[in-house]
Biopython code that builds the backbone (N, CA, C, O; Angstrom):
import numpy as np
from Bio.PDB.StructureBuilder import StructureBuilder

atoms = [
    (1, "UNK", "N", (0.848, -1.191, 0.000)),
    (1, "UNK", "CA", (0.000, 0.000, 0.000)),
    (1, "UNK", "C", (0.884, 1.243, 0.000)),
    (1, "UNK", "O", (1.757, 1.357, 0.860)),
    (2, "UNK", "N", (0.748, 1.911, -0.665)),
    (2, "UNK", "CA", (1.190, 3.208, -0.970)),
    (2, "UNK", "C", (1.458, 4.378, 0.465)),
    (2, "UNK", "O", (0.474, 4.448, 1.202)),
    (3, "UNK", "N", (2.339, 5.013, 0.767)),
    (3, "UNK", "CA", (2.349, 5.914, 1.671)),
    (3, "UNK", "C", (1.475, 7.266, 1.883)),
    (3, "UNK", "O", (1.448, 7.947, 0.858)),
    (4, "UNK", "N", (0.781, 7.791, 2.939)),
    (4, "UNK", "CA", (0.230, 8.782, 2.256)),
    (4, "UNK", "C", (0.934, 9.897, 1.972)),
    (4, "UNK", "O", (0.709, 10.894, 1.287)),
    (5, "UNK", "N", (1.623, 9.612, 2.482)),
    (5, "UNK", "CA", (2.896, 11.269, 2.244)),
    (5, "UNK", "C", (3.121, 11.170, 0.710)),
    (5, "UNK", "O", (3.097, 12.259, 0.136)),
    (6, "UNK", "N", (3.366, 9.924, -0.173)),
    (6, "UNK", "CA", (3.507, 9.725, -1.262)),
    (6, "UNK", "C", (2.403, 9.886, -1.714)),
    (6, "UNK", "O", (2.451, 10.763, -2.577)),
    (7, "UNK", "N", (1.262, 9.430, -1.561)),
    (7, "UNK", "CA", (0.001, 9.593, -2.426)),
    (7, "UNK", "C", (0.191, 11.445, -2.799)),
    (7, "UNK", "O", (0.454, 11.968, -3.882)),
    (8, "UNK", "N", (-0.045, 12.063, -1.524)),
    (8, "UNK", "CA", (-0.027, 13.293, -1.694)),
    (8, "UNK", "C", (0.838, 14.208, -2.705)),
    (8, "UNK", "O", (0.286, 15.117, -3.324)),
    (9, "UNK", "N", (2.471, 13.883, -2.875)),
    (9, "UNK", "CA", (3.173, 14.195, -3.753)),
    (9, "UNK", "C", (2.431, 13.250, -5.219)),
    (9, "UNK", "O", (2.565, 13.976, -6.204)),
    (10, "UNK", "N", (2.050, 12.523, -5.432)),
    (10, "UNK", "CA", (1.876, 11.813, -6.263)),
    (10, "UNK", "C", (0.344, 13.158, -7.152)),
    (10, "UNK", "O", (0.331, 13.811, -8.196)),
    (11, "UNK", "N", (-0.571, 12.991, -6.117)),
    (11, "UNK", "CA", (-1.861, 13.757, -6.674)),
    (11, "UNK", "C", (-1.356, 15.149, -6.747)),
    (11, "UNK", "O", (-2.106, 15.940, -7.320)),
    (12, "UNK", "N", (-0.257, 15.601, -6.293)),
    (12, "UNK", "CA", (0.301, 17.265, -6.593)),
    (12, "UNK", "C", (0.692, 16.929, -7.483)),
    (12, "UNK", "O", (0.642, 17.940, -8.184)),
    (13, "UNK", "N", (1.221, 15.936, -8.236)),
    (13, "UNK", "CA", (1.898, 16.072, -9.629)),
    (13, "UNK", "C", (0.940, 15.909, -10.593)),
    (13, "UNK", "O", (1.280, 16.063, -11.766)),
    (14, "UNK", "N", (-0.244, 15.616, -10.314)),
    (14, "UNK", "CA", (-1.701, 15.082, -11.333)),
    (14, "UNK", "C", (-2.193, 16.221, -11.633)),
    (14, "UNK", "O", (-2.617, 16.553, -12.739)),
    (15, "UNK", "N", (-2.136, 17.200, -10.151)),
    (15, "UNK", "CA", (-3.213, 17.968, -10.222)),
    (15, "UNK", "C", (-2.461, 19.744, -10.910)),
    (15, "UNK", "O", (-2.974, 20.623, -11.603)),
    (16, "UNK", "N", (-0.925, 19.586, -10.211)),
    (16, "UNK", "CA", (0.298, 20.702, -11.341)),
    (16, "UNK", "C", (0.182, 20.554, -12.794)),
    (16, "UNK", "O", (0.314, 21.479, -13.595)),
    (17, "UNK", "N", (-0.104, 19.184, -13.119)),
    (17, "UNK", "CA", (0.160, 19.357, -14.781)),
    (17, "UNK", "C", (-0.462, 19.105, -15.339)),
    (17, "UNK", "O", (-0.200, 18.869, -16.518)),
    (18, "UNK", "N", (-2.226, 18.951, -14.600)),
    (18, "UNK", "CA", (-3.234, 19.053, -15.210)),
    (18, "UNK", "C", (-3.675, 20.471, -15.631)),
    (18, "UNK", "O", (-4.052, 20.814, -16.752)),
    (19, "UNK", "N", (-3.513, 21.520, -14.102)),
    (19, "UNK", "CA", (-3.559, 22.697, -14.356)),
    (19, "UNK", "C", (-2.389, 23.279, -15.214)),
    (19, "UNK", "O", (-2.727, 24.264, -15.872)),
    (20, "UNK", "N", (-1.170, 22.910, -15.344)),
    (20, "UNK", "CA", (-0.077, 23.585, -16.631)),
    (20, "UNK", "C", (-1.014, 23.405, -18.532)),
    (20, "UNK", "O", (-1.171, 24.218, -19.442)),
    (21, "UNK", "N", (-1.363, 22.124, -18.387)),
    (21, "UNK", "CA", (-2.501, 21.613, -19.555)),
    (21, "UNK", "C", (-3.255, 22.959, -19.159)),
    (21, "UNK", "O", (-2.704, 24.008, -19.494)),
    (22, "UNK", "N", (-4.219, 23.010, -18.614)),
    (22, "UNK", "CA", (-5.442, 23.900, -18.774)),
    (22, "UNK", "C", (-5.275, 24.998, -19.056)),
    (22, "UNK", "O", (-5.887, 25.569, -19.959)),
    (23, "UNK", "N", (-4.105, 25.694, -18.080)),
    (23, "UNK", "CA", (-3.674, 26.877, -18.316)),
    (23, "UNK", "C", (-3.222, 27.002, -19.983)),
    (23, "UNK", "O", (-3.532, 27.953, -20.701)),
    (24, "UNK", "N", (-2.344, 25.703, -20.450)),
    (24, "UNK", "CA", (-1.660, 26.229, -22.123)),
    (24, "UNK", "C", (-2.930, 26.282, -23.146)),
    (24, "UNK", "O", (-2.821, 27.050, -24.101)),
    (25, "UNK", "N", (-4.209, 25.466, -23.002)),
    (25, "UNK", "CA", (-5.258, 25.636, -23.836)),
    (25, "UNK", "C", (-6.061, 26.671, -23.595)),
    (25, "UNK", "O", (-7.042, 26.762, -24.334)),
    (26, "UNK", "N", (-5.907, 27.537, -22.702)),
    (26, "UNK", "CA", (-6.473, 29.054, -22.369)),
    (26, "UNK", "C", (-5.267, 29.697, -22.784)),
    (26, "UNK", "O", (-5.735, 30.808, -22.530)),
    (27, "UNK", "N", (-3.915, 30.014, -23.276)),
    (27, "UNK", "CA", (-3.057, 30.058, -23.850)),
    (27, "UNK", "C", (-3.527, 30.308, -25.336)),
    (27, "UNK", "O", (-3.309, 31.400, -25.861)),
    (28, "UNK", "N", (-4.117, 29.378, -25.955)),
    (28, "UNK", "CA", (-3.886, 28.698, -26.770)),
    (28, "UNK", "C", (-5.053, 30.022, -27.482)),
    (28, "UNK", "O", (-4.832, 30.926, -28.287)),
    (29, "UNK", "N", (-6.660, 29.492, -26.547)),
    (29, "UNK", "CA", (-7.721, 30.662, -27.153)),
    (29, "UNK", "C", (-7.282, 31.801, -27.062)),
    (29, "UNK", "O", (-7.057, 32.220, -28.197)),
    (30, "UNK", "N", (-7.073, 32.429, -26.407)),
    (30, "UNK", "CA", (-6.430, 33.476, -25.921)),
    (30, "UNK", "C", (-5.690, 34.213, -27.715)),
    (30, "UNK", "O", (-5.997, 35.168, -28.429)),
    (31, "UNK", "N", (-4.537, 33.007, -27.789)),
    (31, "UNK", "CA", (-3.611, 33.819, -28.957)),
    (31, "UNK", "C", (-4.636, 33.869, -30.113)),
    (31, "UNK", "O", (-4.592, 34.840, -30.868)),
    (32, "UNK", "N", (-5.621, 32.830, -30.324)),
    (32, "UNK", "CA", (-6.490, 32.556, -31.531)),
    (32, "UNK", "C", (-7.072, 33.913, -31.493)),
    (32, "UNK", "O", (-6.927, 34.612, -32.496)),
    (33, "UNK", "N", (-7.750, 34.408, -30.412)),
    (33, "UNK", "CA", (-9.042, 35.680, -30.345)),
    (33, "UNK", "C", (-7.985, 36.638, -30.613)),
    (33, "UNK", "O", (-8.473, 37.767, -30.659)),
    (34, "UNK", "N", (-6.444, 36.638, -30.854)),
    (34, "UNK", "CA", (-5.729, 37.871, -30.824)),
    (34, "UNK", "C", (-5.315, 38.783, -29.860)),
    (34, "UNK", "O", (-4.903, 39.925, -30.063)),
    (35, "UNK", "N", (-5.497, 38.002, -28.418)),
    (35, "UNK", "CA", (-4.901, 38.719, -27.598)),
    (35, "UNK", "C", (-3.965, 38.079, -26.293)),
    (35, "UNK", "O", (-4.246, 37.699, -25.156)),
    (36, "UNK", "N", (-2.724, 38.174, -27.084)),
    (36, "UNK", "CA", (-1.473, 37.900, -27.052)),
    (36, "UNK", "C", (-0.510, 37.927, -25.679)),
    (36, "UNK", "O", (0.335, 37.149, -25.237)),
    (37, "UNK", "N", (-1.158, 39.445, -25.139)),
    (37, "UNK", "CA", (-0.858, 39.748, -23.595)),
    (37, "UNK", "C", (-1.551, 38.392, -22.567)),
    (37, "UNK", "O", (-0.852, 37.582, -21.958)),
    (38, "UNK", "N", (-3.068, 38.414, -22.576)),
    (38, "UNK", "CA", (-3.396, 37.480, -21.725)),
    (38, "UNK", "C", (-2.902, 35.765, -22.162)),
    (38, "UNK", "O", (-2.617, 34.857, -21.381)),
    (39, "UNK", "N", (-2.930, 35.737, -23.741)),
    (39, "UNK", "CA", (-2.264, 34.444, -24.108)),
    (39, "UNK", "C", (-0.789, 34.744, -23.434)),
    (39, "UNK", "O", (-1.162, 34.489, -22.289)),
    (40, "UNK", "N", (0.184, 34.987, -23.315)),
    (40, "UNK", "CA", (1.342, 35.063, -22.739)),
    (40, "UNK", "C", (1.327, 35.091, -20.973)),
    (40, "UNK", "O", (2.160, 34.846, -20.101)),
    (41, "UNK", "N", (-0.114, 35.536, -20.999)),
    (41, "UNK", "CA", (0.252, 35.538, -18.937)),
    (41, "UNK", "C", (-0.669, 34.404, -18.313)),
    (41, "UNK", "O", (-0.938, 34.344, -17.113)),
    (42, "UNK", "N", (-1.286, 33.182, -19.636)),
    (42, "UNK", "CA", (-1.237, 32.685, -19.682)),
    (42, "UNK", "C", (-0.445, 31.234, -19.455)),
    (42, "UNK", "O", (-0.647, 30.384, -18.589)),
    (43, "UNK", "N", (0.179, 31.246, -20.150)),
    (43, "UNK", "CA", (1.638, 30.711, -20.533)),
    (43, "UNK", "C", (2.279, 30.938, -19.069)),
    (43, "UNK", "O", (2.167, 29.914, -18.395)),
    (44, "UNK", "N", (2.854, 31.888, -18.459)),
    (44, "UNK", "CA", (3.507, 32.190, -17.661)),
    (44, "UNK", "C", (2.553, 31.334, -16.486)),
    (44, "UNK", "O", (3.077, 30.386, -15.903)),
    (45, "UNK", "N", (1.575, 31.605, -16.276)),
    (45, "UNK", "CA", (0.967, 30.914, -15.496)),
    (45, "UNK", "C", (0.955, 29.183, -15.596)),
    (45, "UNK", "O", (0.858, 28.448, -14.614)),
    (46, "UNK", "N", (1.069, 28.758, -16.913)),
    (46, "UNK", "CA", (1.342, 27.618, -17.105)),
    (46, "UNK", "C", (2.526, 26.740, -16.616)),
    (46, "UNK", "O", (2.570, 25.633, -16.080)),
    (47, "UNK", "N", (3.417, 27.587, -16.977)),
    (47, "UNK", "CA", (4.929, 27.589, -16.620)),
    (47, "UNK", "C", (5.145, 27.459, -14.827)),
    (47, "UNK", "O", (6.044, 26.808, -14.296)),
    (48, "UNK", "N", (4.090, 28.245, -14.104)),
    (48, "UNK", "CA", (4.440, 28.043, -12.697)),
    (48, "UNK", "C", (3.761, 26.519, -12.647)),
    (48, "UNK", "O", (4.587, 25.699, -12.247)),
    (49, "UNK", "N", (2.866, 26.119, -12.859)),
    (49, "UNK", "CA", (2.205, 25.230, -12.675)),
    (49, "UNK", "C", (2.859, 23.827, -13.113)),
    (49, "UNK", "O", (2.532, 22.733, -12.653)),
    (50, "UNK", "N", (3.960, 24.092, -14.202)),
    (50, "UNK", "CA", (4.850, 23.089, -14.711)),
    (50, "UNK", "C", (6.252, 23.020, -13.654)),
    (50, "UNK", "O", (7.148, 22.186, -13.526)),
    (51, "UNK", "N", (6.108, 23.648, -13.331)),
    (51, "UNK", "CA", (7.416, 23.944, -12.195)),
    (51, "UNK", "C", (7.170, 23.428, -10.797)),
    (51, "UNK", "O", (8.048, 23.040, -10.026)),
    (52, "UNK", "N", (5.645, 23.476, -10.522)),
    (52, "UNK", "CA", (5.668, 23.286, -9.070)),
    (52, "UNK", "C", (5.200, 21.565, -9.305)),
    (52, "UNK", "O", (5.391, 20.800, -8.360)),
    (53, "UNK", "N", (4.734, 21.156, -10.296)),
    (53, "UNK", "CA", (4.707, 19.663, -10.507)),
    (53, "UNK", "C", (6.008, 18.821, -10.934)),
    (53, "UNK", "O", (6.023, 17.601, -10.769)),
    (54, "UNK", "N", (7.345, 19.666, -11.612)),
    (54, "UNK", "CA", (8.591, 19.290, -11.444)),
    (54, "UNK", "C", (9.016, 19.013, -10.081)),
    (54, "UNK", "O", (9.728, 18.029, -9.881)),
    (55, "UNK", "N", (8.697, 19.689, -9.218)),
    (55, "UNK", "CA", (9.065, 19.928, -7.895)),
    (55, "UNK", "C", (8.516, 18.600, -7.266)),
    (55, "UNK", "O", (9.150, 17.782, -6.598)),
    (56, "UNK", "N", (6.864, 18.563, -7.722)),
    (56, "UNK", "CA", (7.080, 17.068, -7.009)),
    (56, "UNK", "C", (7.087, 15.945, -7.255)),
    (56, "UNK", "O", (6.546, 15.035, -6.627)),
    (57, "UNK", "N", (7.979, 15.876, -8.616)),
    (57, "UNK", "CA", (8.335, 14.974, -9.280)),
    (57, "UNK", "C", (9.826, 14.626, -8.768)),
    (57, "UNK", "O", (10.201, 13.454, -8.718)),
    (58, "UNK", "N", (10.571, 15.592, -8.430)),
    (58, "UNK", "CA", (11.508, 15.664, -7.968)),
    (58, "UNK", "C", (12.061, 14.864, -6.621)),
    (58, "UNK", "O", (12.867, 13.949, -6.451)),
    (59, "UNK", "N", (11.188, 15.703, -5.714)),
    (59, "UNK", "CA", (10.719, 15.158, -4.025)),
    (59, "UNK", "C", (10.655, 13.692, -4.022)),
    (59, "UNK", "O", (11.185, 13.031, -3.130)),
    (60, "UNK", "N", (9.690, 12.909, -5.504)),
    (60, "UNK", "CA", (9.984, 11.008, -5.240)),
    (60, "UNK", "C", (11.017, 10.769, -6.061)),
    (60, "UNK", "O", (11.261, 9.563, -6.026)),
    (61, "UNK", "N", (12.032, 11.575, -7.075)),
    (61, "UNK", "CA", (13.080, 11.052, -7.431)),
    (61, "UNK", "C", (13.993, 11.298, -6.272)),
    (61, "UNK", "O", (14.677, 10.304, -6.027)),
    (62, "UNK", "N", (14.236, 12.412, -5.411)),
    (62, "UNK", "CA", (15.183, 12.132, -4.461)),
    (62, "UNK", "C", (15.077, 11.012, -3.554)),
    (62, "UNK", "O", (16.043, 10.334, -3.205)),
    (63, "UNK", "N", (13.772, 10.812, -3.145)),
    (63, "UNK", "CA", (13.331, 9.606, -2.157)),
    (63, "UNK", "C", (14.095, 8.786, -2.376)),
    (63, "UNK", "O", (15.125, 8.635, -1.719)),
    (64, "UNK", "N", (13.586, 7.734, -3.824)),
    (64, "UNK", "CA", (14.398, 6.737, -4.418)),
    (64, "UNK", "C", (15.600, 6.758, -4.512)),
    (64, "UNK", "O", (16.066, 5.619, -4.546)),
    (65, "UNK", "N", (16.638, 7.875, -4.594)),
    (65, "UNK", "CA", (17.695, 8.092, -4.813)),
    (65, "UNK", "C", (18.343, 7.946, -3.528)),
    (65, "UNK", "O", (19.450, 7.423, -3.399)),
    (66, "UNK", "N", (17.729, 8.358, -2.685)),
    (66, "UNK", "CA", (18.566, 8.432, -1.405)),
    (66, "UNK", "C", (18.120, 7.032, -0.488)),
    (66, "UNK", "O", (18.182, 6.817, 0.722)),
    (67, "UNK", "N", (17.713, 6.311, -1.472)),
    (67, "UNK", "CA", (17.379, 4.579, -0.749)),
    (67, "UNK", "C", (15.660, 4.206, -0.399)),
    (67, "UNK", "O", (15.105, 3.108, -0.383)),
    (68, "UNK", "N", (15.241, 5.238, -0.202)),
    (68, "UNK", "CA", (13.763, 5.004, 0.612)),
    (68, "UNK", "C", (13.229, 4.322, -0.830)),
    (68, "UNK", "O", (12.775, 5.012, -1.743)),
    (69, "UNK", "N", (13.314, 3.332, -0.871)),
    (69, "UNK", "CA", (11.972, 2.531, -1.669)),
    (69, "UNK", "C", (10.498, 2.377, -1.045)),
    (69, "UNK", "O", (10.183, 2.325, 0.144)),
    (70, "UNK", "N", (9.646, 2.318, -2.249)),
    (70, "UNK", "CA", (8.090, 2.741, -1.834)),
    (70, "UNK", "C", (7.957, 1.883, -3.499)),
    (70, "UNK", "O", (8.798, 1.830, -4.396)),
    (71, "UNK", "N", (6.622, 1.312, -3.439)),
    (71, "UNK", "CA", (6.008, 0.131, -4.860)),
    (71, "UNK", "C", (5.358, 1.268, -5.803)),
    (71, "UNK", "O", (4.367, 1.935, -5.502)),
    (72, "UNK", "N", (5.937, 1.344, -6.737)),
    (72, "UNK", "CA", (5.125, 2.078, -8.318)),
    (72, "UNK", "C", (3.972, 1.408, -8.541)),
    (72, "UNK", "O", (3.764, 0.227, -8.819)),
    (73, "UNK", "N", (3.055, 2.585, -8.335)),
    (73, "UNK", "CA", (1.598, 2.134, -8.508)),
    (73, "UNK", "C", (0.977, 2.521, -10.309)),
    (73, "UNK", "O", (1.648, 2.824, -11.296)),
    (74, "UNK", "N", (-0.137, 2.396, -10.205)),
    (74, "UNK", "CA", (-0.265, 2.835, -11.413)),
    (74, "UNK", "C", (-1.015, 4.137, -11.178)),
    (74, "UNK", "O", (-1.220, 4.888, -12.132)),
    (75, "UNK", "N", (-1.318, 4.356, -10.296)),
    (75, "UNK", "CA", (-1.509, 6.086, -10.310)),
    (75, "UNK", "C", (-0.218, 6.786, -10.404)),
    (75, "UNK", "O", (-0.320, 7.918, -10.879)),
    (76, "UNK", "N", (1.460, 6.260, -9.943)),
    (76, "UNK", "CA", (2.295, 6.996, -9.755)),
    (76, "UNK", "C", (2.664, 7.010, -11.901)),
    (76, "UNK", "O", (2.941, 7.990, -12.592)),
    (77, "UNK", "N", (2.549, 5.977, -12.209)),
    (77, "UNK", "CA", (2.547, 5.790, -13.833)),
    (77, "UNK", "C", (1.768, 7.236, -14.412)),
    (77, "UNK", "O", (2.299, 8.144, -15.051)),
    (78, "UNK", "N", (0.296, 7.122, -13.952)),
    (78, "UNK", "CA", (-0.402, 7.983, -14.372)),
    (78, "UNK", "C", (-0.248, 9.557, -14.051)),
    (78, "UNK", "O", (-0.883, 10.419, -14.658)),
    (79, "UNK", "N", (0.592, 9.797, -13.113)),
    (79, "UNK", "CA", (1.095, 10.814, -12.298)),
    (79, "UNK", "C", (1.978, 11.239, -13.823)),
    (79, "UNK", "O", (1.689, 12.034, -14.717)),
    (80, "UNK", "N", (3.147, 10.322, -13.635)),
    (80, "UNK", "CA", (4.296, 10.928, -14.584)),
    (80, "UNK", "C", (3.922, 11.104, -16.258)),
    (80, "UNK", "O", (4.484, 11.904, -17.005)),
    (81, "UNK", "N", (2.824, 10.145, -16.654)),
    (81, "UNK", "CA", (2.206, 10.550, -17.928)),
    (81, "UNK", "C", (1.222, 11.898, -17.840)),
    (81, "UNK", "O", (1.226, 12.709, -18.766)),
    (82, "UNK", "N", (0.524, 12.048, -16.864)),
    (82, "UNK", "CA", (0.202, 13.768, -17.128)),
    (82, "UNK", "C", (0.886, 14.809, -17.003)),
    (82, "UNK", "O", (0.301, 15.882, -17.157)),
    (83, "UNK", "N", (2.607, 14.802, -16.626)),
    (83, "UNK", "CA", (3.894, 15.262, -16.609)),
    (83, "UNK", "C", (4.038, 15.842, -17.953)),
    (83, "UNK", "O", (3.985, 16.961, -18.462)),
    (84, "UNK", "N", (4.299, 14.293, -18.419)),
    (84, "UNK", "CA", (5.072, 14.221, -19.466)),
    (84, "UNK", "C", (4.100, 15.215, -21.168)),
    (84, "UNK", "O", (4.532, 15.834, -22.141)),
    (85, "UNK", "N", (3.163, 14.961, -20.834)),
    (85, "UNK", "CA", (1.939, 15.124, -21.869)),
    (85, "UNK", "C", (2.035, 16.979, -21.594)),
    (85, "UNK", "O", (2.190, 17.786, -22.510)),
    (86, "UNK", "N", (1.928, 17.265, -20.431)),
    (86, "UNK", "CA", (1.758, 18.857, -20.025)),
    (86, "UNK", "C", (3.111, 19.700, -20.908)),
    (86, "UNK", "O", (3.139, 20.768, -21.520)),
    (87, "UNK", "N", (4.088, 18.720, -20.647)),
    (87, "UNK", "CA", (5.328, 19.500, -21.017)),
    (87, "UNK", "C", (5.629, 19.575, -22.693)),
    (87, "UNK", "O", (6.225, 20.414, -23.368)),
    (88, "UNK", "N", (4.736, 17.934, -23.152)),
    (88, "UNK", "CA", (4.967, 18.410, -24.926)),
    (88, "UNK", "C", (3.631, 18.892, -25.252)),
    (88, "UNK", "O", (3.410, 18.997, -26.458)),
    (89, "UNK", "N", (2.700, 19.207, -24.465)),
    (89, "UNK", "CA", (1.466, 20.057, -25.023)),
    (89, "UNK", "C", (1.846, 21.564, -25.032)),
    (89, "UNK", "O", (1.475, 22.245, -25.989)),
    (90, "UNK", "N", (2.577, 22.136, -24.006)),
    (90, "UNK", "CA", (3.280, 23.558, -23.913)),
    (90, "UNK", "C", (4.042, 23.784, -24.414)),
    (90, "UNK", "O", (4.313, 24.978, -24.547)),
    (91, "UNK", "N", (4.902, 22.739, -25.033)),
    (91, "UNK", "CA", (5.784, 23.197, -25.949)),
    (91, "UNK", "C", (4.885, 23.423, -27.828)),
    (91, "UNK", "O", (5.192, 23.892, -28.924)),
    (92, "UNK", "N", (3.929, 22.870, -27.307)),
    (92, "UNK", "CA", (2.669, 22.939, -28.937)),
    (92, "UNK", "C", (2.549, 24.284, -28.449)),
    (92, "UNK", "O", (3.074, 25.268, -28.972)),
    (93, "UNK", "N", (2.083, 24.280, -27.782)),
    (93, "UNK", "CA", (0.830, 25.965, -27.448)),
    (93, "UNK", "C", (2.577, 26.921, -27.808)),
    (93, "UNK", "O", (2.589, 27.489, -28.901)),
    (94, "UNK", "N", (3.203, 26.986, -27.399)),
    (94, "UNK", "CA", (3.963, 27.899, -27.616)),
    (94, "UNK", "C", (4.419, 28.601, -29.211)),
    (94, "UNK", "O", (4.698, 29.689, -29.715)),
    (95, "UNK", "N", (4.277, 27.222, -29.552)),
    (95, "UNK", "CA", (4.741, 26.781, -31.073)),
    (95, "UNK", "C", (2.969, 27.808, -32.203)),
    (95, "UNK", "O", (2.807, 28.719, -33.015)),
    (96, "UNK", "N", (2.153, 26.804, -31.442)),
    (96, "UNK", "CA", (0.495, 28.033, -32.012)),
    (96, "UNK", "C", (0.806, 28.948, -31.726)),
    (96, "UNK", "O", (0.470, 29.673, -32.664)),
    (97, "UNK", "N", (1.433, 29.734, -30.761)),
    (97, "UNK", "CA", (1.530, 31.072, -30.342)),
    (97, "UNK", "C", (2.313, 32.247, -31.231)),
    (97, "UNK", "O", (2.100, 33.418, -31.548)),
    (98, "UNK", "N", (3.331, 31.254, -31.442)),
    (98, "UNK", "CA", (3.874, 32.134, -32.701)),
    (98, "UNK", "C", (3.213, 32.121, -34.001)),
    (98, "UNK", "O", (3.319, 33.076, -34.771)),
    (99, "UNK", "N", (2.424, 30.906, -34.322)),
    (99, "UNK", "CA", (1.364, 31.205, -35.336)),
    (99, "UNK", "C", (0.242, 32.158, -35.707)),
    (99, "UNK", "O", (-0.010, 32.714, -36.777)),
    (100, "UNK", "N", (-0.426, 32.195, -34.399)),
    (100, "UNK", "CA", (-1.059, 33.141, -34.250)),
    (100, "UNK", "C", (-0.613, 34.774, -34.409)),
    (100, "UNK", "O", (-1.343, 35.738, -34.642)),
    (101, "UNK", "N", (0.516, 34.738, -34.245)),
    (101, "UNK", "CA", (1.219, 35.738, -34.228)),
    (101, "UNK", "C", (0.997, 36.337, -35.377)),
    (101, "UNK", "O", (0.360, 37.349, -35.673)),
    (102, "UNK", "N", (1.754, 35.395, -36.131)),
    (102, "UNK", "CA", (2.096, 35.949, -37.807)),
    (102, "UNK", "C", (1.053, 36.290, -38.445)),
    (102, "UNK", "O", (1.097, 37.327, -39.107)),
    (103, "UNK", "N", (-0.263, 35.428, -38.402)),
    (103, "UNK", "CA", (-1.081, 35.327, -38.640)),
    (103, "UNK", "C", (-2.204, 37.004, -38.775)),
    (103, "UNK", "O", (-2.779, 37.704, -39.609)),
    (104, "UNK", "N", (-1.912, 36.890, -37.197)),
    (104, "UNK", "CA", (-3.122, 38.382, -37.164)),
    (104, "UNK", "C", (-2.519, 39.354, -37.028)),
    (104, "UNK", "O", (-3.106, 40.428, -36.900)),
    (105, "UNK", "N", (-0.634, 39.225, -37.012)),
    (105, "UNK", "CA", (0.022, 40.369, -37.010)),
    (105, "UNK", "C", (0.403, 41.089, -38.199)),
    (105, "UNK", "O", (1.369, 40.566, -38.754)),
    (106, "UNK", "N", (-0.145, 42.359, -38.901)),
    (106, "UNK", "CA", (0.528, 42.260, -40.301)),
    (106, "UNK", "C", (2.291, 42.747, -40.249)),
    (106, "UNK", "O", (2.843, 43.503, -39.450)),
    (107, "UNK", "N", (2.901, 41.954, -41.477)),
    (107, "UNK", "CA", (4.439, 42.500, -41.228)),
    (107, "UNK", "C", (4.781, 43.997, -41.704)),
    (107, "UNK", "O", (5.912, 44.453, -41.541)),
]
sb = StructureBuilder()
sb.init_structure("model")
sb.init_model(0)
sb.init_chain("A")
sb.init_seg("    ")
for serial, (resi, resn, name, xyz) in enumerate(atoms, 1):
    if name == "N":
        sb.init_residue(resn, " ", resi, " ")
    sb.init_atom(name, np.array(xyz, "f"), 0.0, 1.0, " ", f" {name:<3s}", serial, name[0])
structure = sb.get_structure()
């Protein structure tokens, strides 16, 4: 059975890079409607939210590292796949962002 101290780092990492996701697809409308400022403080907001779920991604790589073994569940699986998904979805939205750009910006 899982620790709860771990569960807890585990659902902070579900719930950081679910909100980094949410935040980059409000990002995302944001640049579409043409406004670039809130799409960008957007983003920035995304970015904290990707950072503080690094953080506790971090917290069970040191665990392991420093010996404390604990059993990989499949929520901790599912933990690191909404990680992983947040970080190449923000690197998309960033990528639309400059599209949008060109797009409704004339040169």
């Amino acid at each position: 059975m899982e620790e709860p101290k771990n569960l807890e780092v585990v659902m902070g990492l579900i719930m950081h890079s679910g909100n980094a996701k949410s935040f980059g697809m409000e990002a995302v409308q944001a640049a579409k409607e043409g406004n670039f400022k809130q799409s960008i403080q957007r983003l920035e907001e995304a970015n904290e939210e990707l950072v503080k779920a690094h953080h506790a991604q971090t917290g069970l790589l040191t665990q392991e590292a420093s010996g404390e073994k604990f059993e990989v569940t499949l929520l901790m699986v599912h933990a690191q796949d909404h990680l992983m998904n947040a970080i190449t979805f923000l690197d998309l939205v960033k990528e639309l962002i400059d599209v949008y750009k060109k797009v409704n910006v004339p040169d």
